[in-house]
N, C-alpha and C positions, 0 to 999 in steps of 0.2 A: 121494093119500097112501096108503103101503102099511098095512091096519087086518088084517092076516089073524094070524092068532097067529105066536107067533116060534118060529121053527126054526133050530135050526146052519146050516145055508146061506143066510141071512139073516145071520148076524153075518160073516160067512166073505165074504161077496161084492164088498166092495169097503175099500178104507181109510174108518172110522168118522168123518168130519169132526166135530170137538167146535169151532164158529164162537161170532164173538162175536155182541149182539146190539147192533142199533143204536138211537139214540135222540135226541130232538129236542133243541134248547136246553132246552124245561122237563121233559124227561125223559120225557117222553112215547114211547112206541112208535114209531122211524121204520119206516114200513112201504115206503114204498121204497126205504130204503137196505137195509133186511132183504132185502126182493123181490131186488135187486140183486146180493148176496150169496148167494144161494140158486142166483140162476140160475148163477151163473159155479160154484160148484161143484159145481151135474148138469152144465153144459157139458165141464163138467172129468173128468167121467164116474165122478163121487160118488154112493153114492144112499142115502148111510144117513149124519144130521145129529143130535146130540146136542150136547144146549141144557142146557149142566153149568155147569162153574166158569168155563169163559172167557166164558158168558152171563149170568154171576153171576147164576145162579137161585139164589146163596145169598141174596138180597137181594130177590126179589121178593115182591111181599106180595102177598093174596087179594083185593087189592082191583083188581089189573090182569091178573091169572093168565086167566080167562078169555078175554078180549080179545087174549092171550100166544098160548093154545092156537088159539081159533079163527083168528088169524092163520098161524100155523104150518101148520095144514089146508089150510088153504085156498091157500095159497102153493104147497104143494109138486108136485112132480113127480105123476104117476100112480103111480110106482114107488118114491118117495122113502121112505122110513122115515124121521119124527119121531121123536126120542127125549126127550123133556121130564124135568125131574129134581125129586126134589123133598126135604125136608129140608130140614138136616141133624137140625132135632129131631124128639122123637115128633109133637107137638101139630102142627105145619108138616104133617105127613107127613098127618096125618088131614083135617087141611082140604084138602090140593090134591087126593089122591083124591077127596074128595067131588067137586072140581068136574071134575075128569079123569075121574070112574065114567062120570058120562054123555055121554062124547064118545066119540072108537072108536083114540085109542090103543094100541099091544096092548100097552106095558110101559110103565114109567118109572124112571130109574136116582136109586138113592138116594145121593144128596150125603153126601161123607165126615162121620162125626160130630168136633165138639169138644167139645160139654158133657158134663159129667159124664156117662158112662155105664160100664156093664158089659160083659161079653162076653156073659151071659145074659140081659141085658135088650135089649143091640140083638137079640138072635135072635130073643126072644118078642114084639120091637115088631117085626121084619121080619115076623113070620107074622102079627100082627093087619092091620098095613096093608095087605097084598096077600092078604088076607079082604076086607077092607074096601070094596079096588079092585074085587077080582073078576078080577084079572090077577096073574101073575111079575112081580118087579120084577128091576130087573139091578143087581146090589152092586158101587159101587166102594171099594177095598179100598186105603187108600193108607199106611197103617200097620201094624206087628205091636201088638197087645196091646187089641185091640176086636174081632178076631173069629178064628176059629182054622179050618184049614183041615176040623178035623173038623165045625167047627158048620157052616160051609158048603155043606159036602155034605149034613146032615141039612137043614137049609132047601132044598137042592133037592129031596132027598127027600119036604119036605113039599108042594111043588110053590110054594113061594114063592118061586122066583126061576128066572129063564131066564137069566140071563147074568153073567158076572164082568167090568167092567173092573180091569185088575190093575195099579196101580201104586205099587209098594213099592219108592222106590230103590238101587239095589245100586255097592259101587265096583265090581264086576265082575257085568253083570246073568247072566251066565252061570252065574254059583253061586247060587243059591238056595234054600236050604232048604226056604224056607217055600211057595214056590208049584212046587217038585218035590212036596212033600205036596201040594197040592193038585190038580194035575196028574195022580197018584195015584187020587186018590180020587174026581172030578168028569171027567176024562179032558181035552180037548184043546179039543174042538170048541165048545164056551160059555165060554171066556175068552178075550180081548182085551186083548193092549199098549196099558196106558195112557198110555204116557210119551211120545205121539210119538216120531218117526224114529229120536232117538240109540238106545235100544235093541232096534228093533224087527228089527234082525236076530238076535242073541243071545237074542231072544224066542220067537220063529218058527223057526229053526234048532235051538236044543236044547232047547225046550221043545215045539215042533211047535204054539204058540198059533193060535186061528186066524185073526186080523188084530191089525191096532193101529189105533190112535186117533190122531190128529193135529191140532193148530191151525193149523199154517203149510202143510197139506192148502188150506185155506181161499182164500189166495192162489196156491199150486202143486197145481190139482189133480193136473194129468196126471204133474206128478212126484212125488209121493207117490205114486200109483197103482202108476206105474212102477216104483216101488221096489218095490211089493208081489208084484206083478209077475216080477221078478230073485228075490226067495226066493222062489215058487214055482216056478218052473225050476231053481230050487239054482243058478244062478250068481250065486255071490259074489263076484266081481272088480265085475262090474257093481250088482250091491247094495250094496256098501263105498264104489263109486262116488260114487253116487245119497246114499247117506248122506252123506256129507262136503258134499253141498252145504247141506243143513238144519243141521248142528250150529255153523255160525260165530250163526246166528239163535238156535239152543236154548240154545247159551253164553250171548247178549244178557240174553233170555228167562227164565233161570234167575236171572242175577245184577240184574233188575233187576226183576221182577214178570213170571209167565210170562201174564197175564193182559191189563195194561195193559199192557205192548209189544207182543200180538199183536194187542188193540185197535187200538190207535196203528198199527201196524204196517198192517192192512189201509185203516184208511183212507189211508196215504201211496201204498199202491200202487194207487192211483186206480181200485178195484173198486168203492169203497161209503163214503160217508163216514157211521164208525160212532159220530161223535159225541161228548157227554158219555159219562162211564161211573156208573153208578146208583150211587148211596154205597153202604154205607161204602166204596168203593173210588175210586181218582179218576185221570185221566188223566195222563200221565206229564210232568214238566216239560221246558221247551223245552231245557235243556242235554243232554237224551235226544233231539232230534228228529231231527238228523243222523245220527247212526249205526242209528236205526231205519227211517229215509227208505230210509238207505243197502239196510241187510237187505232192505227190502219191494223196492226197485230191482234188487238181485242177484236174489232168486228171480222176479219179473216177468220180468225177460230170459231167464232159464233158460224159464220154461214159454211162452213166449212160442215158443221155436226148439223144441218140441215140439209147441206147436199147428199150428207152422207144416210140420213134419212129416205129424203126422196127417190135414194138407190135402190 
């Protein structure tokens, strides 16, 4: 596992897989379906795995956290980057550092808030907890009106944070106020497209971000990749492409839980059976199973006639 601190060419270097996690009948940790899942997306030639919303580490308690982290370690690649998350409250945030301090991590991204907060109070709980840590944490940012482009750059400047995942819906992600400020102010090279594939050209392109995040990466590596890939060569013919295959899944995805379809979704595509999913959240009902079989069956054959390429 990659433990060296984090640098812009470390967020920059490949598409962010943000995978689900899998889990037994009594909820327990499946470590081989995990295993499973890990390997197919370094095969896929992924090497940086963030364990966020679609791992629902909003729901993991401290009482299996460890046995979480040291699994993750231990699993990955030599080059792999773990990225574990923790939150979304203050009190959550101070327990998993504690047990995250003494492992070798180099960040952990903090989970979107809901409860009650401030704009000033998430800033002055971002700096205590990564005092706390001992590491930058990386801000995901999926709302306007909890933190403001200006605080964000003074948290970098306090050295509490290395990285931004950015994802704040747009009907056109190409206009952006809000992360043009920040853009601005923190520059290009530490923030990341949070929204998977649908925006991650209009991200990259006019904003010059310097990757995205993806879930459906999980089951298509090499085509996620490839997408990343085409915007960096600047040909958009072939990136516009490459996107159109993802967005018939992102549609699914959107309108039906982007969490539990992608769940569901990798276990049909016979990579990993990811199991129960941990309350409060719950697997998707059978009258979704066909058209998510279906999704997971389209993107298998696509990466399937790319592996078979790169043979």
């Amino acid at each position: 596992m990659k433990t060296s601190p984090v640098r812009p060419e470390d967020i920059a270097r490949t598409v962010l897989s943000v995978p689900p996690l899998a889990r037994l009948p009594d909820l327990a940790l499946d470590r081989v379906a995990n295993a499973k899942l890990i390997r197919h997306i370094e095969a896929g030639g992924i090497r940086t795995m963030m364990y966020g919303g679609n791992a629902n580490f909003y729901h993991v308690g401290s009482y299996e956290l460890a046995g979480i982290l040291d699994f993750l370690a231990e699993t990955a690649g030599e080059d792999t980057w773990m990225i574990p998350s923790i939150g979304p409250d203050y009190g959550k945030m101070i327990d998993q550092v504690d047990v995250m301090r003494s492992r070798a991590f180099p960040t952990a991204m903090v989970l979107p808030q809901s409860p009650p907060v401030s704009i000033d109070g998430i800033a002055a709980g971002l700096r205590r907890v990564a005092d706390r840590f001992g590491r930058p944490l990386i801000l995901y940012i999926k709302d306007e009106g909890r933190v403001t482009p200006d605080g964000v750059a003074r948290l970098f400047e306090d050295g509490a944070l290395c990285g931004v995942k950015y994802a704040i819906p747009r009907a056109n992600p190409s206009e952006d106020a809000f992360l043009k400020e920040l853009v601005r102010l923190i520059g290009t090279e530490r923030i990341v497209s949070g929204m998977g594939e649908r925006p991650a050209i209009a991200h990259l392109k006019d904003f010059k971000l310097a990757a995205f995040t993806s879930g459906l990466v999980c089951i298509a590596p090499r085509t996620s990749n490839s997408l990343l890939a085409a915007i960096r060569r600047s040909d958009w013919a072939e990136a516009e492409r490459i996107r159109q295959i993802f967005v018939p899944a992102e549609d699914l995805r959107e309108k039906h839980g982007f969490i539990p379809v992608l769940h569901d979704a990798v276990t049909f595509s016979g990579i990993a059976d990811m199991g129960r999913m941990l309350p409060l959240l719950s697997n998707l009902p059978e009258t979704l199973h066909a058209p998510v079989r279906k999704l997971a069956s389209d993107l298998v054959a696509v990466e399937a006639q790319l592996t078979q390429k790169a043979a």
